[in-house]
N, C-alpha and C positions, 0 to 999 in steps of 0.2 A: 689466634689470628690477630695480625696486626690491624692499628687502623687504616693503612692503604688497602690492605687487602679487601677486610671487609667493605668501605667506602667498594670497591670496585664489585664486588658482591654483588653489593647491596645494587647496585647499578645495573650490572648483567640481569638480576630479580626482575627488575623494575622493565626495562628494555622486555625479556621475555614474557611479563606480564601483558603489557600492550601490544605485543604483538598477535598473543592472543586473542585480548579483547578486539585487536580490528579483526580476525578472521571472524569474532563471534558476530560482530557488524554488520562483515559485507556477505555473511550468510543469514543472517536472522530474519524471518520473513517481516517482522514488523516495519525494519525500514530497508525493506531489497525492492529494488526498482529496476528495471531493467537491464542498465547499464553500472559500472564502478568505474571512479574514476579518482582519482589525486590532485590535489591543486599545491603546485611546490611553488618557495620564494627565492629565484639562484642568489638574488640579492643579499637572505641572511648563511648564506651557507657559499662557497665561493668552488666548490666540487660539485652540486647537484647536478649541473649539464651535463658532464662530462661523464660522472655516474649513470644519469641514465642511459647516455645514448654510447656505453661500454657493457652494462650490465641489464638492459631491459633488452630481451630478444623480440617481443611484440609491441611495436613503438607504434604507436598511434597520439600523436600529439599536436599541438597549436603551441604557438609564444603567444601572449599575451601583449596586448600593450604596442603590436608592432606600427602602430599609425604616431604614436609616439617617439619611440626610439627606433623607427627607419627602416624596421624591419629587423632579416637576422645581421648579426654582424659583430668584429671586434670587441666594439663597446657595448652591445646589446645583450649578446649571450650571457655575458656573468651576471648584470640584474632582472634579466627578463622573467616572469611569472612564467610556470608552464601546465597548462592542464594536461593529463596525459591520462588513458586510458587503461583500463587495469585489469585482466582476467583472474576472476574471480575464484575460479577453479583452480589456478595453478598458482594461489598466492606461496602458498609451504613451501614453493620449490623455487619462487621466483626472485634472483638475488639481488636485485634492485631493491625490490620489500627488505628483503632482509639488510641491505646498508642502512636506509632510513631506519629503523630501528636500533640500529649501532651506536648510536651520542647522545646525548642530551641538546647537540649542535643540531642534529639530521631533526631532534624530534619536535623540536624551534620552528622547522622550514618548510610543512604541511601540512596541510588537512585533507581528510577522503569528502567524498559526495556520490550521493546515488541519485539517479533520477534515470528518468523516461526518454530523455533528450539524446539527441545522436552529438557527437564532439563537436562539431561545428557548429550548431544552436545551442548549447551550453557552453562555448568560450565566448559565442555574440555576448551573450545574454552579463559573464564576469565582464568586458571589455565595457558594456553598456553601464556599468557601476562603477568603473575607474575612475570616472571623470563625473563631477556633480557639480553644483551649483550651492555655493555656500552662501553665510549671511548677508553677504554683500552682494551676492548674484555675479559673484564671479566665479568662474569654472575652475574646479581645481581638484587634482588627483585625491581619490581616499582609496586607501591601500587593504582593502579587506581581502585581499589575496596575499595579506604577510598573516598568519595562523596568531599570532600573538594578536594583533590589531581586532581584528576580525573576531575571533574567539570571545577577548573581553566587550568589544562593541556589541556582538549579537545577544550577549546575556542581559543589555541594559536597557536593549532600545523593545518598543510595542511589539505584540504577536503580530497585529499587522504591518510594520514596518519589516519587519523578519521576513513573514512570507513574501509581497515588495521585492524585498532585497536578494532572497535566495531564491526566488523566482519559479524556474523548472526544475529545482532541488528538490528531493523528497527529505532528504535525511543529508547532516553533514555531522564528523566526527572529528574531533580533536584528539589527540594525546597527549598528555602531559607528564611533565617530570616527575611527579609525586605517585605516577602509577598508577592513578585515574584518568577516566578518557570524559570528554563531553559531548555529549549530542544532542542536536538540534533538528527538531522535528516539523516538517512542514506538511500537513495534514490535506490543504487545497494547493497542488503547485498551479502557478500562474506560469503559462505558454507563450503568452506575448510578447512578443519580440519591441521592444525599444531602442531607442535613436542615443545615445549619449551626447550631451548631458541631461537626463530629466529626472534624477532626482535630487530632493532639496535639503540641503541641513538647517536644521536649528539652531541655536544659538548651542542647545544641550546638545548636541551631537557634536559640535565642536569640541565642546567642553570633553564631552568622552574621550575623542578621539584625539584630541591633545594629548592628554595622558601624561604622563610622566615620561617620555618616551625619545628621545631628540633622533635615533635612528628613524624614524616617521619623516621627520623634518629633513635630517639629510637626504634621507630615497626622493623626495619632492624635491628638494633644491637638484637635486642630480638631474632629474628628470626635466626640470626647467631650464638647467643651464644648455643642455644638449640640445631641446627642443625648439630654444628660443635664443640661446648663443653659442651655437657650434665653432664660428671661427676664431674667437678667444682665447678657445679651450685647447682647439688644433693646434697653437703655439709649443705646446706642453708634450713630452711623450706621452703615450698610454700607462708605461707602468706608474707616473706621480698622479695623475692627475684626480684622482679619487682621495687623495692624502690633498692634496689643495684645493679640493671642494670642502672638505671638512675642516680641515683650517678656516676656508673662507665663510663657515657657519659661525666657528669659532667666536670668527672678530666683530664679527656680524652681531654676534648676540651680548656679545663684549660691550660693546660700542652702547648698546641698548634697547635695538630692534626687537622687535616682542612679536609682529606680527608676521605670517610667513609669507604676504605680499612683498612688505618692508625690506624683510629679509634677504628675498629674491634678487630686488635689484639692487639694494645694495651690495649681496657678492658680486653680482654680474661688474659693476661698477670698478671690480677688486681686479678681476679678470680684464674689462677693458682697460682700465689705465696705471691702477698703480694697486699693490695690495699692503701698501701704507698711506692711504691718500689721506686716510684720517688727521695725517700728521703735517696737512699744505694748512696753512694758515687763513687761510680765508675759509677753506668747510669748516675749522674750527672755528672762525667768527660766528658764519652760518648759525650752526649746529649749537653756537653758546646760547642764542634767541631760544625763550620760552616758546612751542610750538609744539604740535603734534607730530609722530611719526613720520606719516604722509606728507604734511607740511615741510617737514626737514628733505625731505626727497625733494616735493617741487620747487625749495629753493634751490637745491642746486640745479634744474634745470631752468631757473627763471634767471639767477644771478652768476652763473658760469659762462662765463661763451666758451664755441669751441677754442679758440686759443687757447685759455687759460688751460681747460681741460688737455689738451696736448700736451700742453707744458709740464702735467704733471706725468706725462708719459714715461716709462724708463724702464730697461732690463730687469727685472723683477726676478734677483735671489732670492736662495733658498731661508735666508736668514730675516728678509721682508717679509716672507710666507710665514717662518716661524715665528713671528712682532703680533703679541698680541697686545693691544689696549690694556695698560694697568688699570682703568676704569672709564666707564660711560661718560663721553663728552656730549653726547645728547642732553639737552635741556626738555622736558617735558612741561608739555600744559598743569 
């Protein structure tokens, strides 16, 4: 056997292995709760919607996130999280199960969860942890409905932060490429229903949840630019404008932005006037002063006026999109 073959083998093994172990899962009585359910990310897989709601005959689901991205729609359905509900009886036969187990892409883009909870007080309950309160006490997306993010975060953080966090979960299960599954066991679930934002990160939760990861960081600037600068965006058709969000991280982190406040408004800044502004003369004055981050933001809104900022208005090619900063013209403290 060749090496393709076996590579593909080996894969097919692997895939039919976990699928095993989830039926062993969502039958085992040590963590069977009333209900099963799925929590998928369409964001890392760009087929999951369509998947399901082609090959799930018993659709019982919620979008996630819809107070953010507006509801269902255009732009929403391809990165919307989905909780969806799952008969546990008919998993062998049910070919929705069976595509998620098909890639190492499908097995990227969820995780199960059992509990007591009916669908709509367990998608409250995920929607109430989208949005938290970081160091700075400012509100800001954390994405433990991406199974990558989530997975490694829940292995680092307190037994009590866990139950916290996974709430009216009894049990949640990962799969992974290597053909081990992980689960996370919550022994007292907590019913109480919360308000988003209230809970808090740490300095160390940051740090976790940074990760080595910059997909983290895109899914938030996406979800910031749409939420907080829709008509920029409008300019652009639908099928670039996800390819010039990521360019505008690019230039963004190019440039030297480190933080993902920073970050924020300066793409937006990319969007509203020029996605080479870096290259006007006077932000480069700016931005040559020793100063912080933040700093470097509020001068351009103390030392710009609108004029100037018009001025640097202009039809915005594809080749300005593609201009990335040979190096950080940012001066730092």
């Amino acid at each position: 056997m060749d090496d393709t073959k076996q590579t593909q083998a080996n894969a097919e093994e692997t895939e039919l292995s976990l699928q095993q172990q989830f039926y062993n899962f969502s039958h085992s009585q040590s963590h069977q709760a009333e209900h099963l359910y799925i929590l998928f990310n369409s964001a890392n897989h760009p087929h999951l919607p369509q998947q399901y709601y082609s090959l799930e005959t018993e659709q019982h689901y919620i979008g996630l996130l819809q107070e953010l991205l507006e509801g269902y729609n255009e732009q929403s359905i391809p990165v919307m999280p989905y909780l969806v509900k799952i008969n546990r009886e008919t998993i062998r036969e049910n070919p929705f199960i069976n595509w998620l187990f098909s890639s190492p892409e499908t097995l990227n883009s969820f995780f199960a969860l059992t509990s007591h909870a009916d669908l709509e007080h367990l998608a409250a309950h995920w929607n109430s942890i989208s949005l938290v309160y970081n160091c700075q006490q400012q509100v800001v997306i954390m994405r433990l409905f991406d199974s990558r993010i989530s997975q490694a975060f829940f292995s680092k953080i307190s037994k009590s932060e866990l139950q916290q966090l996974i709430g009216p979960c009894q049990s949640l299960w990962f799969p992974n490429e290597s053909g081990l599954e992980t689960v996370f066991n919550n022994s007292t679930p907590i019913n109480q229903s919360h308000t988003a934002p209230w809970f808090h990160l740490s300095e160390q939760h940051e740090i976790w949840l940074a990760g080595d990861d910059d997909n983290a960081l895109l899914y938030n600037l996406t979800l910031y630019l749409w939420e907080n600068h829709p008509e920029p965006l409008a300019q652009y058709s639908p099928e670039i404008i996800e390819s010039l969000i990521a360019q505008s991280l690019k230039k963004a982190l190019k440039l030297g932005f480190t933080k993902p406040d920073t970050i924020y408004f300066c793409a937006s800044l990319f969007f509203y006037y020029s996605p080479i502004l870096y290259q006007n003369h006077l932000i480069q004055t700016l931005w040559s002063q020793s100063a912080s981050e933040q700093e470097h933001l509020q001068s351009l809104r103390e030392k710009i006026t609108e004029q100037q900022w018009q001025q640097m208005v202009q039809p915005a090619s594809m080749d300005d999109w593609m201009n990335i900063p040979e190096y950080s013209i940012l001066v730092a403290d």
